[in-house]
KOLKOLVO-652787 format. One record per residue (C-alpha): residue number from 0; residue in one letter; z, x negated, y. Coordinates in Angstrom, 1 decimal. Example, Ala and Ser with C-alpha at 12.3 -4.5 7.8 and 13.67 -1.06 7.14 Angstrom:
// KOLKOLVO-652787
(0,'A',(7.8,-12.3,-4.5))
(1,'S',(7.1,-13.7,-1.1))
END
This chain:
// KOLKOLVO-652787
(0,'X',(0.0,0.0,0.0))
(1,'X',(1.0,-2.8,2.5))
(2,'X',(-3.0,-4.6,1.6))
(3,'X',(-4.4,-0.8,2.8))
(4,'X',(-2.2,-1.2,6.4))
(5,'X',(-3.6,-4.8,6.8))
(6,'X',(-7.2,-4.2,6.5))
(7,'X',(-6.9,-2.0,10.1))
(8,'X',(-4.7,-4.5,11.9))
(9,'X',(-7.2,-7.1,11.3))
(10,'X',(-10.2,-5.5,12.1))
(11,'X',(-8.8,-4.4,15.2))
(12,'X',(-7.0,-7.6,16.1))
(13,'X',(-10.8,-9.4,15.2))
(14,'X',(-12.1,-6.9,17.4))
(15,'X',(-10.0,-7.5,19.9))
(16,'X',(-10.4,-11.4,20.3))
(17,'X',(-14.1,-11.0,20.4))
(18,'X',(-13.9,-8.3,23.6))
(19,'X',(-11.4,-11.0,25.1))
(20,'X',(-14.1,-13.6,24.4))
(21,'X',(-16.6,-11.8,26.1))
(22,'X',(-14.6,-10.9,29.0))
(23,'X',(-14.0,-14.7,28.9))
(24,'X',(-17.5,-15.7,29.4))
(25,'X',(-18.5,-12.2,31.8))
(26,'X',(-15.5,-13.8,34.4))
(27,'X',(-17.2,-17.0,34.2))
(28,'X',(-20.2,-15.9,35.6))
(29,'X',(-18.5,-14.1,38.0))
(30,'X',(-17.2,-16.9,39.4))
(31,'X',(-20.1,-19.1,39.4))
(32,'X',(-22.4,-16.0,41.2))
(33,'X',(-19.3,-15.9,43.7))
(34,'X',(-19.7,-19.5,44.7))
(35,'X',(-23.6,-19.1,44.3))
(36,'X',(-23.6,-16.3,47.3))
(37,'X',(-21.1,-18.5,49.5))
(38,'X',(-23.5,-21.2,49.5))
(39,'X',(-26.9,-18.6,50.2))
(40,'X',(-24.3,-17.5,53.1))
(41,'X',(-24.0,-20.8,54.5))
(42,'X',(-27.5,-21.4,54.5))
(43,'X',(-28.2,-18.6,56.7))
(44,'X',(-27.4,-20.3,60.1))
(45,'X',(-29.6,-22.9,59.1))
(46,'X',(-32.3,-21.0,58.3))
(47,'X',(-32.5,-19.1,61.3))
(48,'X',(-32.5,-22.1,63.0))
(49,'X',(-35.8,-23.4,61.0))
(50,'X',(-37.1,-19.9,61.8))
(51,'X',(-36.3,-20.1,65.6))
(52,'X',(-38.4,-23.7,65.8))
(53,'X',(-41.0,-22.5,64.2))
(54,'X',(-41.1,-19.7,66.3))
(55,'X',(-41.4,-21.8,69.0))
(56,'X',(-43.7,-24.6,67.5))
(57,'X',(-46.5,-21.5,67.3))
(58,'X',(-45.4,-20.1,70.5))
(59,'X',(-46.7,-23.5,72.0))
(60,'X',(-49.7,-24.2,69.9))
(61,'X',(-51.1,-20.4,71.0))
(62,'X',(-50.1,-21.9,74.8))
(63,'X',(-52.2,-25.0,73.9))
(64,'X',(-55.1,-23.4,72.4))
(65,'X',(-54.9,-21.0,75.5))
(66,'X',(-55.1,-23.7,78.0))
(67,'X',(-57.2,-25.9,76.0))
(68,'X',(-59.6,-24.2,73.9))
(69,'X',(-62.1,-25.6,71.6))
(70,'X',(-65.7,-26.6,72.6))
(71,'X',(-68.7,-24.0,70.6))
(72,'X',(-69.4,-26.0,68.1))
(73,'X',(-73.0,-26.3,69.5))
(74,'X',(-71.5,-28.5,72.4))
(75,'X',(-70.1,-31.3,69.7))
(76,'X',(-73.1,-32.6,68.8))
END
């Protein structure tokens, strides 16, 4: 009778330290997609930055063309 009692305690025990396991591995990428989205975060300022210059590089390159705008190409040769 005792063998019949054991048979359910294992199983569930088992069952239990794979679902722990799991949880195990689940909070582990948690973490790492935590410190993932702090550093996309921190790359923010700088990328607004990049976007700002570049902004401004084609701002002055339409200024350039503007002022200074290529020959037809009939007058090159």
């Amino acid at each position: 009778m005792s063998l019949l009692w054991t048979v359910p305690v294992l199983a569930a025990a088992l069952a239990t330290g794979l679902v722990a396991a799991r949880a195990r591995a689940l909070e582990d990428a948690t973490v790492d997609l935590a410190i993932e989205i702090r550093r996309l975060r921190e790359l923010g300022p700088r990328l607004a930055g990049v976007c700002a210059a570049l902004r401004d590089t084609r701002e002055r390159a339409a200024e350039l063309s503007r002022r200074h705008p290529l020959a037809p190409e009939d007058d090159l040769s």
